[in-house]
C-alpha positions in Angstrom: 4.3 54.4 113.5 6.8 54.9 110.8 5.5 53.2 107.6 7.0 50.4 106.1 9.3 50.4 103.0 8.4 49.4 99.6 10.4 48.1 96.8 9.0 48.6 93.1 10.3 46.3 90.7 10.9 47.4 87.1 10.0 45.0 84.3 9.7 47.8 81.2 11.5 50.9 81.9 14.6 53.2 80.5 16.2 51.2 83.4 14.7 47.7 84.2 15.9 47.3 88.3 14.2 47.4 91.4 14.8 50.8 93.6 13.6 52.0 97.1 11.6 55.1 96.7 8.8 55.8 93.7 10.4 58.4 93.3 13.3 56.4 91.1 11.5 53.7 89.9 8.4 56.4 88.5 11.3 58.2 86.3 11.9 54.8 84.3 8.4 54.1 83.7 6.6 57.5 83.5 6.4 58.7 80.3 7.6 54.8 78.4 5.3 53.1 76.0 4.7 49.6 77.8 6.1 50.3 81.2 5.6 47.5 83.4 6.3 47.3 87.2 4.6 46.3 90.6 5.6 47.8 94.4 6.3 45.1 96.7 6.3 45.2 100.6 9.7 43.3 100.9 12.8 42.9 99.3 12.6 39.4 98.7 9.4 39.4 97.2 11.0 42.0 94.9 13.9 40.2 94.0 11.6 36.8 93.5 9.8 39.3 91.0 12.6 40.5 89.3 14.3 37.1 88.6 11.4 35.9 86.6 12.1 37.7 84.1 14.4 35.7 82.9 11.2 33.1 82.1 9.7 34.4 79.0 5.9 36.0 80.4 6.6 35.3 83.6 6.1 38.9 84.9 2.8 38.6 84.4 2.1 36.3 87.4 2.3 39.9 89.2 1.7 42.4 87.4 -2.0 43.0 87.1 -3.8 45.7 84.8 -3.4 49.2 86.0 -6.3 51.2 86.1 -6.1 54.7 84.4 -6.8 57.3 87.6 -8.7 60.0 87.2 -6.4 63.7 87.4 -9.1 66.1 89.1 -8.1 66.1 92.3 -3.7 66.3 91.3 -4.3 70.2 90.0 -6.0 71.1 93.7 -3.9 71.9 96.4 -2.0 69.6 98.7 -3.8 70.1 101.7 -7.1 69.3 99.6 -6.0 66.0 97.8 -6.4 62.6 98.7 -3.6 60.6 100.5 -1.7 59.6 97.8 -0.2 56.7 99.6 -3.4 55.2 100.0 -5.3 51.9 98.7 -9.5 53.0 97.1 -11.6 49.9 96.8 -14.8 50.2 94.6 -17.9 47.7 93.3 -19.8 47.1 90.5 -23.4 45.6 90.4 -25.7 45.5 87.3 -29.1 45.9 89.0 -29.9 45.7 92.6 -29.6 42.5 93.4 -27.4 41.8 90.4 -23.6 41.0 89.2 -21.6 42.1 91.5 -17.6 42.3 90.7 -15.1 44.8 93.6 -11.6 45.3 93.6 -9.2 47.7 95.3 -6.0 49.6 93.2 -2.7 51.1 95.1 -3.2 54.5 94.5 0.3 55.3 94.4 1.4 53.2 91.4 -2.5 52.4 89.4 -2.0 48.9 90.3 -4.7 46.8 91.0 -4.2 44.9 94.0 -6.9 42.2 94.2 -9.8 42.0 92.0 -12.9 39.3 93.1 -16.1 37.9 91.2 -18.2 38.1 89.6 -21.2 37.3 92.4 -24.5 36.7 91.3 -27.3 37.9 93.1 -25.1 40.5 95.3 -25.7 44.4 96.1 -23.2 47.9 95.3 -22.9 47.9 99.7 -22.4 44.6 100.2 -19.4 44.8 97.9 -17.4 47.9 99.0 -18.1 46.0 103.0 -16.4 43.0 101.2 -13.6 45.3 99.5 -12.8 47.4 102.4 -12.3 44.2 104.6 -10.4 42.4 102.2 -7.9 45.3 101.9 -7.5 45.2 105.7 -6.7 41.6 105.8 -4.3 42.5 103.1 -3.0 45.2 104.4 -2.7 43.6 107.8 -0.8 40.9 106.5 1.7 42.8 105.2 2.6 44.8 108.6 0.9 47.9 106.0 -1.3 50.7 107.7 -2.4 53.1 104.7 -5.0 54.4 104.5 -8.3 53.0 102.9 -10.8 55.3 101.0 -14.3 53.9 99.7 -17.2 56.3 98.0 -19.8 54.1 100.2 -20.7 55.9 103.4 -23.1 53.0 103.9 -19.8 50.2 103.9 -17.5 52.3 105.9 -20.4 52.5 108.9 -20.8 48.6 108.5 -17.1 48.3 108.5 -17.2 50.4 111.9 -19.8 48.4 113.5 -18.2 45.0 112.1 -22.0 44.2 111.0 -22.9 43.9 107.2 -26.7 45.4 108.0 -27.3 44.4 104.4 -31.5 43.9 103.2 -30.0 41.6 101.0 -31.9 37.9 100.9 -30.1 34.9 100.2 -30.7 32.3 97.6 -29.2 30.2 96.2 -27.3 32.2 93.5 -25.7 33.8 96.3 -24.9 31.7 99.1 -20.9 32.3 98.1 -21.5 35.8 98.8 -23.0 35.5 102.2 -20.2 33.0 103.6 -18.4 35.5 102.2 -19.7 38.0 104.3 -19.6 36.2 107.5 -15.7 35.2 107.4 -16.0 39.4 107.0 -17.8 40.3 110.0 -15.7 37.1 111.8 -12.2 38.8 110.5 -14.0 42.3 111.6 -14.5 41.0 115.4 -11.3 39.2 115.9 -8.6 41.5 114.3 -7.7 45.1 115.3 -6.4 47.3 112.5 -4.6 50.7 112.3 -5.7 51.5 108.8 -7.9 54.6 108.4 -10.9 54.2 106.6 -12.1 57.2 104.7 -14.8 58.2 102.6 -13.8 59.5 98.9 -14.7 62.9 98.3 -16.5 62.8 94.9 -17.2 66.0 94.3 -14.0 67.4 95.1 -12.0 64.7 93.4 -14.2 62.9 90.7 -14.6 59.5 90.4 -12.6 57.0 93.1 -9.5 55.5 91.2 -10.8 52.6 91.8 -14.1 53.0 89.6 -14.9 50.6 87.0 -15.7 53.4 85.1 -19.7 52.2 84.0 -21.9 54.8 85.8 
């Protein structure tokens, strides 16, 4: 199935526009202090974003930060990189349970795409199985079928049995989190997807690009 195009809006550039292909819009921003600029799945929503620039911080409403990827894996050869077109989810948890944050970045362009908590009470598994199903439903929505990498084999096997086989008890701190994960499994069981979902190869490539960098 022949992917869908994107538009990439640029706020900050040498040459604030929208274009069709990274290709254009990454030689205004690559290299300039302050770039800003956002992909968007249709024209419209591209043009939506590039109008508001005319109100004074309005850009902000969708740009959200970019996260710094690691470069390990860009000096190995093609055929041993990561699909660059590609969404990587990650989690965060200080102790186990403990505050749990997750989010998921376009790999492409750094940008984060959706960024959720902080859950109290929650686990590392339980929130890459929340991440990698949110960035279906995402993706889904947008008519998108890109790949999906996570670094947790144990989420990616939930996410193929639709079944969050978490240990986790509930209490009352985390009550959010378990509705949560049963709108999850519910979106798991009643919507097909075309989106691979892979496993991040650490070693070979370092940290996912979606780490939040406090290992």
């Amino acid at each position: 199935m022949a992917q869908k195009p994107r538009f990439y809006v640029v706020w900050k550039g040498r040459k604030p526009g929208i274009y069709t292909t990274w290709a254009e819009a990454e030689a205004q921003v690559k290299g300039f202090a302050g770039a800003k600029f956002k992909a968007f799945d249709s024209l419209k929503a591209a043009q939506a974003a590039r109008e508001a620039e005319s109100r004074e911080g309005s850009y902000r409403e969708f740009v959200k930060p970019k996260v710094e990827r690691r470069t390990l894996w860009q000096n190995l050869p093609p055929e041993e990189r990561p699909i660059v077109d590609s969404f990587s989810v990650d989690a965060a948890c200080s102790g186990n349970p403990g505050r749990l944050e997750y989010r998921c970045i376009d790999n492409r362009t750094g940008q984060v795409v959706f960024e959720e908590g902080p859950f109290q009470d929650g686990t590392n598994n339980v929130g890459e199985f929340l991440a990698i199903v949110q960035a279906l439903a995402w993706c889904r929505k947008r008519g998108l079928n890109l790949p999906i990498y996570s670094d947790s084999r144990v989420a990616i096997s939930w996410v193929r049995q639709k079944k969050c086989k978490t240990n986790l008890k509930p209490t009352e701190r985390n009550q959010k989190l378990f509705d949560l994960i049963r709108r999850a499994e519910r979106w798991l069981a009643e919507n097909p997807y075309e989106n691979p979902v892979l496993e991040w190869n650490s070693k070979l490539w370092g940290q996912i690009s979606a780490d939040y960098g406090r290992k």
